[in-house]
C-alpha positions in Angstrom: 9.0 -39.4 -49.0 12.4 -38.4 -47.4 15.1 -36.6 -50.1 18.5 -38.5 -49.0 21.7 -36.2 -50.5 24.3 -38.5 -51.2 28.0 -37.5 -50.8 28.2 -37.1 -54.3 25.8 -34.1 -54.7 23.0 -36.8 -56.1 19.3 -36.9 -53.9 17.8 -40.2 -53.6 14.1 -39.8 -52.4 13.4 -43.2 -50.0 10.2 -44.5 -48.9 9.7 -43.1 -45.7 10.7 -45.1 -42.7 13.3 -47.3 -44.3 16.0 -48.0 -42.2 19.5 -47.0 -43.3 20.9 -50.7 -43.8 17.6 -50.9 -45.9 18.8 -48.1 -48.0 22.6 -49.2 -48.3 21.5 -52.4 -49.4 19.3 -51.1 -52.0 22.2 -49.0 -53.2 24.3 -52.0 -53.2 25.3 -55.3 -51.4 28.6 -54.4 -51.0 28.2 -50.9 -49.7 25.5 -52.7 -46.9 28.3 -55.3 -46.6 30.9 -52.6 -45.3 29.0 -49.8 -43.6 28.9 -49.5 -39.6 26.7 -46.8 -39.6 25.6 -43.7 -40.7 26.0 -40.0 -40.9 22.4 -38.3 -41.3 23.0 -34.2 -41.6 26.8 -35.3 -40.5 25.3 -36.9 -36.9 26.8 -40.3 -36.5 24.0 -42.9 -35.5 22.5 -46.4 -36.4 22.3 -48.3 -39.8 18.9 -49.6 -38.0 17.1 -46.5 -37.3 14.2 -45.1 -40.0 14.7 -42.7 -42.3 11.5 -40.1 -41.7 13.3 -36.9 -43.1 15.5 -35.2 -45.7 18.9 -35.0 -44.8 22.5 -35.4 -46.2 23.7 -39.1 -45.8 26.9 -41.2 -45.6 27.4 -44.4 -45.3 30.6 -44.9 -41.9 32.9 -47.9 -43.1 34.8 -49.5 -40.6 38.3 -47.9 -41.9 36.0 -44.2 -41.2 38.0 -42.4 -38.6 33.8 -41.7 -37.3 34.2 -45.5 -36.8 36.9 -45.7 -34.3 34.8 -44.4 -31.7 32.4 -46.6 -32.2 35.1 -49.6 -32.4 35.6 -49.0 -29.1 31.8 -48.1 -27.5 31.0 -51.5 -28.7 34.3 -53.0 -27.3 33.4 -51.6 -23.9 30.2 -53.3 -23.9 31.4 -56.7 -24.9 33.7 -56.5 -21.9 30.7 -55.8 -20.0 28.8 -58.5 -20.9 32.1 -61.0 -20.9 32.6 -60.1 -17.1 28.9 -60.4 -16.4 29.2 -64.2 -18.1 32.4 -65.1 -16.3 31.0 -63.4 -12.7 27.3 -62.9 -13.4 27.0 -61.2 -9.6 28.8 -58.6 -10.9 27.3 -55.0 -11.2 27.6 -52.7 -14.4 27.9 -49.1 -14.1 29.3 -46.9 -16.9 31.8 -47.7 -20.0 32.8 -44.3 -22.0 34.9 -44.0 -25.0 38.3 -42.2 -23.9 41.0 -41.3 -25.6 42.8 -44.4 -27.2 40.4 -46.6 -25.5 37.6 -47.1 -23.4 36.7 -48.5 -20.3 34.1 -49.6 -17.8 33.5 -49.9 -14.2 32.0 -52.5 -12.1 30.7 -53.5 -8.7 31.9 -57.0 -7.0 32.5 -58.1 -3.4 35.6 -59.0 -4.6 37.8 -56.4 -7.2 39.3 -57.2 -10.4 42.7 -57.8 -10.6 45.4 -57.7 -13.7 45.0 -61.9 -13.8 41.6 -61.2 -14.6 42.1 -59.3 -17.5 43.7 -62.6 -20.0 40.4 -64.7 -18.8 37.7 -61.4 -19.6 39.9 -61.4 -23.2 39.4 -65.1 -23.6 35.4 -64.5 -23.4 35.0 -60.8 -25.2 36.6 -62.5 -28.7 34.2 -65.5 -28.3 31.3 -62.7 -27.9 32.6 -61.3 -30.8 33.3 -64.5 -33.2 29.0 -65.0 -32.2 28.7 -61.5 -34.4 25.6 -61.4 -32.7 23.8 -57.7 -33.8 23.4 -54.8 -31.8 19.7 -54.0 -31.7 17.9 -51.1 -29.9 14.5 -50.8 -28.3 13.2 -47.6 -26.2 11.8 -47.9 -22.9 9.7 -46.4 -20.4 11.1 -44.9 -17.0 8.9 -47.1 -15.2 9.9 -50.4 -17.3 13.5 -49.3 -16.9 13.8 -48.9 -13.5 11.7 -52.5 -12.7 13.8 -54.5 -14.9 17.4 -53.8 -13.9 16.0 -53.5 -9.7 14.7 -57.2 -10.6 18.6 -57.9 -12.3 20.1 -56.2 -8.8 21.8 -53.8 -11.1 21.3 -50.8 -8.5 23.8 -48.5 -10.1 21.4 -48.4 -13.6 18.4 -47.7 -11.6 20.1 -44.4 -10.4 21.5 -43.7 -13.6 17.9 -43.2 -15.2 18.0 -39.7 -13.0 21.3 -38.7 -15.1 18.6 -38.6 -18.3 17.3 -35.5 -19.1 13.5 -35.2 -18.9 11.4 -35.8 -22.5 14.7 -38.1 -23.4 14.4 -41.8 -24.9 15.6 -44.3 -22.4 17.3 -46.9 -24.7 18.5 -50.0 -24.4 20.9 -51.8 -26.7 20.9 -55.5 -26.9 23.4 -58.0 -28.0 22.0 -61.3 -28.3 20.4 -61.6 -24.8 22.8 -59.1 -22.9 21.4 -55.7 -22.5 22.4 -52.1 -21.3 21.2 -49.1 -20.9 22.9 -46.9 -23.6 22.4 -43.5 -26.0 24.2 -45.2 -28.3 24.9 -45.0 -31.2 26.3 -48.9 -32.3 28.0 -50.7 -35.0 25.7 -53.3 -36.9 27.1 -56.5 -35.0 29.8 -57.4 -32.7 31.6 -59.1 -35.3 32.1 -55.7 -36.8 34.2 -55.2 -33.9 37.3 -56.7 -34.7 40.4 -58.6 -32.9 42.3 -55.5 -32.7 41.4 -54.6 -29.1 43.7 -55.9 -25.4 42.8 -55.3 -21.6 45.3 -53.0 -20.1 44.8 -52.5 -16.3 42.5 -52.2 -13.5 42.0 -49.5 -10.7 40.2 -48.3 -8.1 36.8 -45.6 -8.9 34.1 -44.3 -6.6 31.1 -44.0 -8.2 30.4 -40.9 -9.6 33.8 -39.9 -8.5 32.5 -39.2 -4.6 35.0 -40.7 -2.4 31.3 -41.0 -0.4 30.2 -43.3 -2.3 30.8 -47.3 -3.1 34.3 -48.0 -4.5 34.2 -49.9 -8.0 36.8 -51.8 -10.0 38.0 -50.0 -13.2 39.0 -52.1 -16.1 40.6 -49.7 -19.0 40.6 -51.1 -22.5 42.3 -50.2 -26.1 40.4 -50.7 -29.7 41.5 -50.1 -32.9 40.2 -50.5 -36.6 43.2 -53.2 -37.4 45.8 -55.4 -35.3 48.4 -53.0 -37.3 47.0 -50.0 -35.3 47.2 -52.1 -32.0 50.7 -53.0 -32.3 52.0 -49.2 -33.5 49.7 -48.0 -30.8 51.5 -50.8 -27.8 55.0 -50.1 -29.3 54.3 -46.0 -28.8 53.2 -47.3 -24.8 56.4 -48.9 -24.5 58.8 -46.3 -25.9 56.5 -43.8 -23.8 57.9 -46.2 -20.7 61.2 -46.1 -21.7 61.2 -42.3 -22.3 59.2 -40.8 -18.8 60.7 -38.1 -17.9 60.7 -39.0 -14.4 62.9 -42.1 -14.9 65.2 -40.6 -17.2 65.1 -37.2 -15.1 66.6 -39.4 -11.9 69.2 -41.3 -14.3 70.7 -38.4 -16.0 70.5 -36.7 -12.2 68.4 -33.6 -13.8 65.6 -32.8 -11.1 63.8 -34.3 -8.4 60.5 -34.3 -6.2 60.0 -34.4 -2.2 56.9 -34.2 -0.3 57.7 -31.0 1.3 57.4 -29.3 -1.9 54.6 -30.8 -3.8 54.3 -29.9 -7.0 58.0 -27.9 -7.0 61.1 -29.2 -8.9 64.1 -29.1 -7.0 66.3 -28.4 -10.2 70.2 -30.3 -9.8 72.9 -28.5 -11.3 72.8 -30.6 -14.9 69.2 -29.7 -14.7 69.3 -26.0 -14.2 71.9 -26.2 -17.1 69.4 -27.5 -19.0 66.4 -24.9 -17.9 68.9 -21.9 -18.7 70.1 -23.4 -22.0 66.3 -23.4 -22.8 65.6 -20.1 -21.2 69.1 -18.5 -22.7 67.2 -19.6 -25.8 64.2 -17.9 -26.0 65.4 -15.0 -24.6 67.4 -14.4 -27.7 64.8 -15.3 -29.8 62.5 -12.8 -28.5 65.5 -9.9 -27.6 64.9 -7.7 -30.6 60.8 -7.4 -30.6 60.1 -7.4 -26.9 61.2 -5.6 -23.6 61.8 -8.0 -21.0 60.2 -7.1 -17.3 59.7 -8.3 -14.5 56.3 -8.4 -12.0 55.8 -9.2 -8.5 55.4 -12.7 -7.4 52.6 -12.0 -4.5 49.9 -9.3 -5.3 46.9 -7.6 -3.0 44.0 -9.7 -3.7 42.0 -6.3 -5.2 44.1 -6.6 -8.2 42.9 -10.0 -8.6 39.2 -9.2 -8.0 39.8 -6.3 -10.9 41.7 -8.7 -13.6 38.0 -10.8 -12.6 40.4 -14.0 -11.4 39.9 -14.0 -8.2 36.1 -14.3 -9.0 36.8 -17.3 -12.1 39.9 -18.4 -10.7 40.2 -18.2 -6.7 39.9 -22.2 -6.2 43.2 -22.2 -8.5 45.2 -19.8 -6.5 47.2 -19.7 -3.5 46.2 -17.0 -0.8 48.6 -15.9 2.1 49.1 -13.9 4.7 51.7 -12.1 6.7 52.8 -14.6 9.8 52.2 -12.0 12.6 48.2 -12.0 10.8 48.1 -15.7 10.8 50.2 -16.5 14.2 48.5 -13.4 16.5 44.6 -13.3 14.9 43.8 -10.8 17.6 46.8 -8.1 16.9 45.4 -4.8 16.0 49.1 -4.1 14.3 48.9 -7.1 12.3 49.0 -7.1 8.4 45.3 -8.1 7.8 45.4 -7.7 3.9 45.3 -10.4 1.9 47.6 -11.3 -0.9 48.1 -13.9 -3.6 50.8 -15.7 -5.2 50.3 -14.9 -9.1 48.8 -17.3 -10.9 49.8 -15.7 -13.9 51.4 -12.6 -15.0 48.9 -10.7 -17.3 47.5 -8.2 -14.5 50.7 -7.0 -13.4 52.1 -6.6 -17.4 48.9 -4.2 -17.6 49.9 -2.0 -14.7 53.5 -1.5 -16.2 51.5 -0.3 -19.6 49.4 1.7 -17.8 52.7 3.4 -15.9 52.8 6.9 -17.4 51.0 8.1 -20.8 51.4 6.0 -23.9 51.0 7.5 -27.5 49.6 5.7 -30.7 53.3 5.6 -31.5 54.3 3.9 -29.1 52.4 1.0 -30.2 52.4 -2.1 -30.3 54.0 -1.8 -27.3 55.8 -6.2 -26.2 55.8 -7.0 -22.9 57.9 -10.2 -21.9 58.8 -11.6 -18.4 59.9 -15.1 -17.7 57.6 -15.0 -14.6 57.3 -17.9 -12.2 53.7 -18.6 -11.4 51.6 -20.8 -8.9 48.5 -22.5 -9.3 47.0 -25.1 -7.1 46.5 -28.6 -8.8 45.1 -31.3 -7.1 47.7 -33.7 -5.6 46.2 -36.4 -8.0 47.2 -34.5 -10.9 50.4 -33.6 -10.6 52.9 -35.4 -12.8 56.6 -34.5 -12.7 57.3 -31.6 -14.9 54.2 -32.2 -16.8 51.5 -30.9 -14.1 53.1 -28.8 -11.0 52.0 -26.5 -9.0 55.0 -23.9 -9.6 56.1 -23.1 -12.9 57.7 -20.3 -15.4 56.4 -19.2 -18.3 57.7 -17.4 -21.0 55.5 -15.2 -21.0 54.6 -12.0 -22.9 52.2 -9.1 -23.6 51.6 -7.0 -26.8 49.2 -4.0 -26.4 48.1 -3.3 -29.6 45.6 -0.9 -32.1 42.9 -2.8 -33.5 44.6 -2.1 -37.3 47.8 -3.6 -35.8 46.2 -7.2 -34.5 45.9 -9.4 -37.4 49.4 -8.2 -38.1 51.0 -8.9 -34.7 49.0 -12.3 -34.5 50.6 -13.7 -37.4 53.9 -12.2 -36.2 53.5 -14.4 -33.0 52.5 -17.4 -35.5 55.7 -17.0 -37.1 57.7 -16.8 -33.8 55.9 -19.8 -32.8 56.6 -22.1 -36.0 60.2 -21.0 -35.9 60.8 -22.2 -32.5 58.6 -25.4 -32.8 60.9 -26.1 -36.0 63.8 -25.5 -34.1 62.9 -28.1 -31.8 62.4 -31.0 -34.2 58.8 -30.2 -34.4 57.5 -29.9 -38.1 53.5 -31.0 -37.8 51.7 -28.6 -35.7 47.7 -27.8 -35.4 46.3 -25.3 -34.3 42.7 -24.3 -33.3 40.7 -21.5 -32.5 39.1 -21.7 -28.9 35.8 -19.6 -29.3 33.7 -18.4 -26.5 32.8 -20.4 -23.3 29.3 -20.2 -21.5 31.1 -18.2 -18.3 32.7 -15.2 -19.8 32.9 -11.5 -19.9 33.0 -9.0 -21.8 29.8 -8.4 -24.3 29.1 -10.8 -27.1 30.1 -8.0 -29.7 33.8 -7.8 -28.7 34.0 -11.7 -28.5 32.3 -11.8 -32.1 35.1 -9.1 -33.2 37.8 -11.2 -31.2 36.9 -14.2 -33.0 36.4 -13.0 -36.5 40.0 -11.4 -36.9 41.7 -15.1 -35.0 39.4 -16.9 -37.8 41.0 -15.0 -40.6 44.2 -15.0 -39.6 43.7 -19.4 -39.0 42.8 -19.5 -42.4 45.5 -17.2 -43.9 48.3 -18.8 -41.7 46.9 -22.6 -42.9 47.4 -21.2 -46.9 50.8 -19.8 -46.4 52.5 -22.9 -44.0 51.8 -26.2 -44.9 52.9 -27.7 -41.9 49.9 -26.3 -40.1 46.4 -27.6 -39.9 43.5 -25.9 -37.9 40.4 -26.9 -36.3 38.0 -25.3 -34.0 37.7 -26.0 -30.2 34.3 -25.2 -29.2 33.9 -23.3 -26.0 37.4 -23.9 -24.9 38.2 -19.9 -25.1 39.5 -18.5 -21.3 37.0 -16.1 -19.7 38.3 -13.3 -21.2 39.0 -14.1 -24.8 39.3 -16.6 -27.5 42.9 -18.1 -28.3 44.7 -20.1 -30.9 46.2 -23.4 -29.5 49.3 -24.9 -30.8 49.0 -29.2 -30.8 53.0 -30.9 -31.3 53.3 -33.9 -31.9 56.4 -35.5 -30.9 58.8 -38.2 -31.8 56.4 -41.1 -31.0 53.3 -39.7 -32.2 51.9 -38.4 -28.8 50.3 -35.1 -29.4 50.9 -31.9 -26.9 49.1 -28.6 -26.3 51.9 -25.9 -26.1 51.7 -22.5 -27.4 48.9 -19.9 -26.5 47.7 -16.7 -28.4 45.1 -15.1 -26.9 43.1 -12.2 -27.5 41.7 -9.8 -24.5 39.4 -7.0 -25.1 38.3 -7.3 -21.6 41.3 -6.8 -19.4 42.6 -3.5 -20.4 38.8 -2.5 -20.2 38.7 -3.7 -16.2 42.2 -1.8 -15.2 41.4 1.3 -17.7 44.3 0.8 -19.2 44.5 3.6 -22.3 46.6 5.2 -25.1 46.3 8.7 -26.9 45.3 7.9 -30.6 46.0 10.4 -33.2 43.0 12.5 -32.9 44.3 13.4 -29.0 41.4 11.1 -27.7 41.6 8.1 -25.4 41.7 4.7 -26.7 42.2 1.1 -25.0 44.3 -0.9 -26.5 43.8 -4.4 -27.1 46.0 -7.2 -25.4 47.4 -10.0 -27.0 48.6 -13.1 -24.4 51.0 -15.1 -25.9 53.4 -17.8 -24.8 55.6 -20.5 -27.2 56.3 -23.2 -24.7 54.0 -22.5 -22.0 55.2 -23.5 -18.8 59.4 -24.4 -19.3 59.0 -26.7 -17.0 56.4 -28.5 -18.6 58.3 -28.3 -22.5 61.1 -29.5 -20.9 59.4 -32.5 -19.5 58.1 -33.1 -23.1 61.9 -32.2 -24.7 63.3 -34.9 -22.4 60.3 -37.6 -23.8 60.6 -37.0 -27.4 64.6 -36.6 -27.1 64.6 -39.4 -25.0 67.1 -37.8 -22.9 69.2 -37.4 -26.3 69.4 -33.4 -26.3 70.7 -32.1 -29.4 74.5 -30.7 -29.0 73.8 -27.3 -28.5 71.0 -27.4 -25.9 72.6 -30.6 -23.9 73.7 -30.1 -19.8 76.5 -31.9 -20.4 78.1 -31.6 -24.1 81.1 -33.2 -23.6 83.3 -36.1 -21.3 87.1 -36.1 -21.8 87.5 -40.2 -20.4 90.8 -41.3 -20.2 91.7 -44.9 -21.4 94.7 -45.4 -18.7 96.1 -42.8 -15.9 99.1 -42.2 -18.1 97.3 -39.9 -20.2 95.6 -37.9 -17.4 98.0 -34.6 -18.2 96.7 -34.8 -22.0 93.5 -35.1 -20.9 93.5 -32.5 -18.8 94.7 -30.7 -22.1 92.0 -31.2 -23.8 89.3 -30.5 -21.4 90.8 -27.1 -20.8 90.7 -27.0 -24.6 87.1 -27.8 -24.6 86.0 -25.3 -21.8 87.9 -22.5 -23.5 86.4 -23.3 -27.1 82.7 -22.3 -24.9 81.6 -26.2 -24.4 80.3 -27.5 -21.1 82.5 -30.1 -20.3 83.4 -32.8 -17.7 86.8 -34.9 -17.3 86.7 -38.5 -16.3 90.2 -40.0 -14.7 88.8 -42.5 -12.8 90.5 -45.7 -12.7 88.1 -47.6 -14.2 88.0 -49.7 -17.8 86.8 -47.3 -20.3 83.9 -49.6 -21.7 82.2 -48.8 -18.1 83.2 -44.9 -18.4 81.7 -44.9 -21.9 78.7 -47.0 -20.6 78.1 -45.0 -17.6 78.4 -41.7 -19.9 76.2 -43.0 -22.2 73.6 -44.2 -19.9 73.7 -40.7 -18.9 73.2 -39.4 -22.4 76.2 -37.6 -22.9 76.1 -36.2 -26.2 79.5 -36.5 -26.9 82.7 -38.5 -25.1 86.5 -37.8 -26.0 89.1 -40.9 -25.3 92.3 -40.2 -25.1 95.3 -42.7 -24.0 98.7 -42.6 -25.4 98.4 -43.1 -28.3 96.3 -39.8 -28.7 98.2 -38.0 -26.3 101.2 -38.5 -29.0 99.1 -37.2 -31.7 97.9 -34.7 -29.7 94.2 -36.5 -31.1 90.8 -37.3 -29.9 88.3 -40.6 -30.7 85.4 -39.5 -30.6 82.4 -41.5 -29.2 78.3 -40.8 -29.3 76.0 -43.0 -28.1 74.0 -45.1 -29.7 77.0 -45.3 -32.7 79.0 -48.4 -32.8 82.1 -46.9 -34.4 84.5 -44.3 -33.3 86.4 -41.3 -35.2 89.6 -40.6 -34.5 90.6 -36.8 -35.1 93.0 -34.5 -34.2 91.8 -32.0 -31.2 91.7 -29.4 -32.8 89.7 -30.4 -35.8 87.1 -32.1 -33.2 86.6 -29.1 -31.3 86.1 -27.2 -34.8 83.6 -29.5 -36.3 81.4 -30.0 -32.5 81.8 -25.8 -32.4 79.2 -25.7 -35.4 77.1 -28.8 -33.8 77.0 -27.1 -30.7 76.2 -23.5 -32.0 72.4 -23.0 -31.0 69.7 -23.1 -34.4 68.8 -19.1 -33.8 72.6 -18.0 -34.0 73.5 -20.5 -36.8 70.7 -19.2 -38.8 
């Protein structure tokens, strides 16, 4: 007779074998009325499966954030079985759960296109309103593989090989539609819910071999209510309107060109922008860190001793000297081979290790704004958010064990303070533990770990904006690493910040420091970089801004726009004014109607635009104009330029 330990604290023994709708029901109607599923020893699985052990038990409503994924597993396969009603020659592959969605893929002489997708909608919600249940059975191999050769589903049959050996081969019916499915399900599909829509199709080989057959992919969105739908659309659409890539090409900031893939080619607004950034965090790290600076391409031997040539080769760009590559037979040629640096930790390292360190001289911060290469498929590139060329800002601290809780949450505080500084005041972050190809022994990683886990939990008590997780096996090679998650204006959530922990690398280049007892000791590393790639946080700056850069960090700050040609002289006044009070600032005297020159401007996302005409030039007086603000403020110049001086002043030196 299982013990069932209810969330309370309270056990329950059951008759063994009930099911666990059995046992909701016999708790109450209503609780069996509003549970999904359950949670048995915190594993999410069916409200139909026997009960045939002890084990700690909740009951998953449909409002359980457990649920959602289940929302949409179940969503996935009433699309499947709506498109196998509508076009019943059509083939069923596989339907995941994905972030914010789901989808499936399918096989048909003739693909799916977007006009599909109303007409597959029309037929899922009738599915759903027959709130037919989800019921499993478990099936041989053998029975398996006959039944869905005899339906012509070909792609299932090979499936079956993707199940591990001594596995149940389950199949999950609704009504009379079936699939092969782990599982787990909601009760019925009326549990489901109207809150789900049909966003696009595309092309997939199967199994993702460009050998194999090419299916149609129909992606999907679920959520627990049609109040979660809408938020989640109206995010998609402001995420539309905000792409970087759209407004990088209005406001003239950066583009692409296939001779470069992967490489911004920064315009002079943009490169404003990328110093105003960089000008940033340099100060912010100028008094704890010495900046450096490391060579771009590197013998490959280094790379085989930081171990990345043997974990990280496919990533990295090799090359050669031209008279090696042009003349293979020249006895004088160059035949070493060299890299373009992936990243800059090996060569931060060597600078330690030049000349002898001291105890006292520790912890020793290394920081270099280095610009890195790493080879990303050309599939995954995406403007500044994936390229193939990028700088970081970058830095090392070399470290005493005694001093590495210490300088950790020293980093965690530089971190916040930028983030803050940014506009961003909700950040998580998790600890990456170990993955399965590492090195270094499993005693230094369970050291590693131990101290990041403390300091997690001591940074969570003293900040509330932070919250921490765990990320399973996500650690680099070398070490284990906090991760910093943003989310940004519209709720989309980014992974930024690193701190890592390496007990490994200063190990492989023998990298040492005289403690106090005159005996050799190797130091431990700390990686650590606050945006990441600048590239990439500028990418995400320009998204949650959308292209609305506060004062201070703005390309442009300021347009001096003149309302008729008579007041050019003042105007040039004033933008002399404005260049010698430290702003960047452009003067429009065009001869055009200043409701385009303050449209164009705007459109442009000029923070800030200046009209004079006569009138002001009498006054010797400015209107000022932002974007986005229907009324104007008229001010005398001097007064304007003093009140934008403090809006313009940058967060660090204000503070």
């Amino acid at each position: 007779m299982p013990s069932m330990t209810m969330p309370d604290g309270s056990v329950r023994d059951i008759e063994d074998g009930l099911t666990g709708a059995a046992f909701a029901a016999s708790i109450s109607k209503s609780l069996a009325k509003k549970s999904v599923a359950m949670a048995l020893d915190g594993t999410v699985t069916d409200l139909s499966d026997p009960i045939t052990a002890d084990a700690s038990i909740e009951f998953v409503g449909r409002d359980d954030p457990r649920a959602l994924e289940l929302i949409r597993h179940d969503t996935a396969h009433v699309m499947a079985e709506a498109v196998q009603e509508i076009w019943p020659e059509t083939q069923v592959t596989i339907g995941p759960v994905i972030e914010n969605g789901f989808f499936y893929d399918f096989y048909r002489d003739e693909p799916f296109t977007t006009d599909d997708l109303p007409v597959i909608e029309k037929k899922m919600r009738e599915i759903i309103a027959r709130n037919r249940p989800f019921t499993k059975e478990v099936w041989s191999r053998e029975k398996t593989a006959e039944v869905f050769k005899q339906k012509g589903e070909h792609f299932k049959v090979e499936l079956l090989d993707a199940i591990p050996d001594g596995e149940d081969v389950k199949i999950y019916y609704q009504g009379d539609w079936f699939d092969l499915c782990r599982g787990p399900h909601m009760a019925s599909t009326g549990q489901i819910g109207p809150a789900f829509k049909l966003m696009k199709v595309a092309g997939a080989y199967w199994r993702g071999d460009a050998n194999n057959q090419m299916l149609t992919r129909i992606y999907g969105t679920a959520w627990a209510s049609e109040a979660d739908l809408k938020a989640y659309l109206h995010m998609l659409e402001e995420a539309e309107k905000r792409d970087h890539r759209k407004l990088g090409r209005e406001m003239d900031l950066f583009h692409f060109q296939e001779e470069g893939p992967g490489t911004v080619f920064w315009h002079p607004k943009g490169w404003r922008l990328f110093q105003n950034l960089t000008g940033y965090m340099r100060r912010r790290i100028g008094i704890d860190y010495q900046e450096i600076n490391t060579p771009m391409i590197l013998d490959k031997g280094l790379w085989e001793t930081s171990g990345h040539w043997g974990w990280y080769k496919e990533n990295m760009f090799g090359v050669q000297t031209a008279d090696a590559m042009v003349e293979p037979d020249d006895e004088a040629a160059d035949r070493r081979v060299y890299a373009l640096k992936p990243m800059n930790c090996p060569g931060h390292v060597e600078i330690f290790k030049h000349g002898l360190k001291s105890y006292r001289d520790l912890p020793m911060r290394f920081a270099e704004f280095g610009v890195v290469h790493r080879y990303e498929p050309s599939g995954a590139l995406h403007g500044l958010l994936r390229v193939r060329a990028f700088t970081q800002d970058d830095a090392h601290v070399f470290c005493t064990e005694d001093q590495l809780e210490s300088e950790i949450l020293k980093i965690n505080d530089l971190m916040m303070s930028v983030y803050e500084d940014f506009g961003f005041d909700a950040v998580e972050v998790k600890l990456a533990t170990r993955p399965e190809k590492r090195v270094g022994t499993d005693e230094a990683w369970d050291h590693a770990e131990d101290i990041l886990k403390r300091a997690l939990q001591r940074m969570a008590n003293e900040d509330p904006r932070i919250s921490i997780g765990i990320n399973e096996g996500e650690g680099t090679f070398y070490g284990p690493k906090f991760e910093y998650t943003l989310k940004d204006a519209i709720g989309r959530d980014w992974q930024l910040g690193t701190t890592q922990v390496d007990f490994n690398l200063p190990e492989r280049f023998g990298a040492f420091y005289v403690d106090s007892d005159g005996e050799k000791k190797q130091p431990v590393m700390i990686h650590r970089a606050v945006c990441g790639s600048l590239e990439r946080f500028l990418g995400i700056l320009i998204e949650s801004y959308a292209g609305h850069f506060p004062l201070w960090m703005a390309p442009v700050q300021i347009v001096v726009a003149t309302i008729t040609s008579d007041a050019d002289h003042y105007a040039q006044e004033v933008y002399e004014a404005a260049r010698s009070a430290g702003f960047d600032v452009s003067l429009d005297t065009r001869n055009e109607k200043i409701n385009y020159k303050v449209r164009e401007h705007s459109l442009q996302k000029v923070p800030v635009i200046l009209v004079v005409g006569m009138r002001e030039a009498e006054e010797r007086a400015v209107n000022v104009r932002r974007p986005g603000v229907k009324h104007q403020t008229a001010m005398s110049l001097d007064e304007a330029l003093t009140s934008l001086r403090e809006e313009a002043t940058p967060p660090d030196l204000r503070n």
